[in-house]
N, C-alpha and C positions, 0 to 999 in steps of 0.2 A: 658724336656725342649723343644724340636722339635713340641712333640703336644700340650705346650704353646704358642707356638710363630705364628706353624701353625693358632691356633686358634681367635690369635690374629689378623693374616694378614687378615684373614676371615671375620673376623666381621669390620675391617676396609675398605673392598671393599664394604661388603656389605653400612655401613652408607655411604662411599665415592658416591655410585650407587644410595640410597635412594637420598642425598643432591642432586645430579645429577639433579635426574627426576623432583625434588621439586622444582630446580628452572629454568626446562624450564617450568615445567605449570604455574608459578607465575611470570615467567618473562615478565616486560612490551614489549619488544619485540615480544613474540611470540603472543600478544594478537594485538599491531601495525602492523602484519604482515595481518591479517585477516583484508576483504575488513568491512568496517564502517554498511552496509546496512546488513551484517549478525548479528553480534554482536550486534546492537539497531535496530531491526526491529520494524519499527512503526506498530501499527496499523490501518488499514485499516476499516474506519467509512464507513457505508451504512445508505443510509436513502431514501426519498421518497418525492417530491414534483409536486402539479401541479399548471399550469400557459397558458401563453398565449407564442407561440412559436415569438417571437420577429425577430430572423435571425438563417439565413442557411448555414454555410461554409463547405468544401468537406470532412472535419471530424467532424463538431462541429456544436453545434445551441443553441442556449440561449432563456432561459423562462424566461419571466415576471411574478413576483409572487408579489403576492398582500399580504401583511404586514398592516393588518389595514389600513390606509390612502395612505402608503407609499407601491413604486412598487419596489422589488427587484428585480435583472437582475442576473439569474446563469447561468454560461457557463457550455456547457457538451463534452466533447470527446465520439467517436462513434469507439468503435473499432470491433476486428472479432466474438468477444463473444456477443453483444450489439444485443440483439432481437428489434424487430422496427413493433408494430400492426397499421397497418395506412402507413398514406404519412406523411410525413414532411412537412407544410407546414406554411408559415408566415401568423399567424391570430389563427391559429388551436388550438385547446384546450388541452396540452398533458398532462400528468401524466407521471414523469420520476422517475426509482427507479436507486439510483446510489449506487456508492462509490467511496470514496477520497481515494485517492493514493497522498502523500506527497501535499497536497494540492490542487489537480487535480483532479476535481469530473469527473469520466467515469460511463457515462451512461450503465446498465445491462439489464434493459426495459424499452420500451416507448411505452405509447398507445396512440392514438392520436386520436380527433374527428375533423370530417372537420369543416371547416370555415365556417361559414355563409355565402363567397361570392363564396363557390365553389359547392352549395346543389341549 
């Protein structure tokens, strides 16, 4: 009787301990507590465009890209990773390879030919 009973309580912590653990991993909480930016990490598109350097700001500079008829304008962030062949300058011919971060294309290289009015 003792080592029915025993064996009983036994297997009842043990299921008690499984139910436990089953429902913190399944718990909507434990998955709410985890920051949004780990759990749906977007990904991160690269791509390549060149154009005409349009403007200059102290992180940023936007090319004119030519679309058939129509001139699109892409802005770029310049941060510490961002290789830069050339000067920066408005007129200049660049080739920029980027990638988008949540919608924020950052510049990774840029090559850049001078201007016609600075040769």
């Amino acid at each position: 009787m003792r080592f029915r009973a025993t064996l009983i309580l036994v297997t009842l912590f043990i299921v008690a301990a499984f139910v436990a653990c089953l429902g913190v991993v399944i718990s909507p909480d434990a998955l709410a507590s985890q920051p949004h930016s780990r759990l749906f990490k977007a990904a991160t598109e690269r791509a390549s465009v060149s154009g005409k350097i349009s403007a200059i700001g102290d992180a940023s500079f936007s090319v004119d890209v030519k679309k058939g008829q129509d001139s699109v304008t892409f802005q770029f962030l310049i941060d510490d990773t961002t290789q830069v062949e050339g000067r920066l300058e408005v007129g200049a011919q660049a080739t920029v390879d980027y990638r988008t971060n949540d919608g924020i294309n950052i510049a990774t290289h840029v090559a850049v030919q001078p201007s016609n009015s600075s040769q």
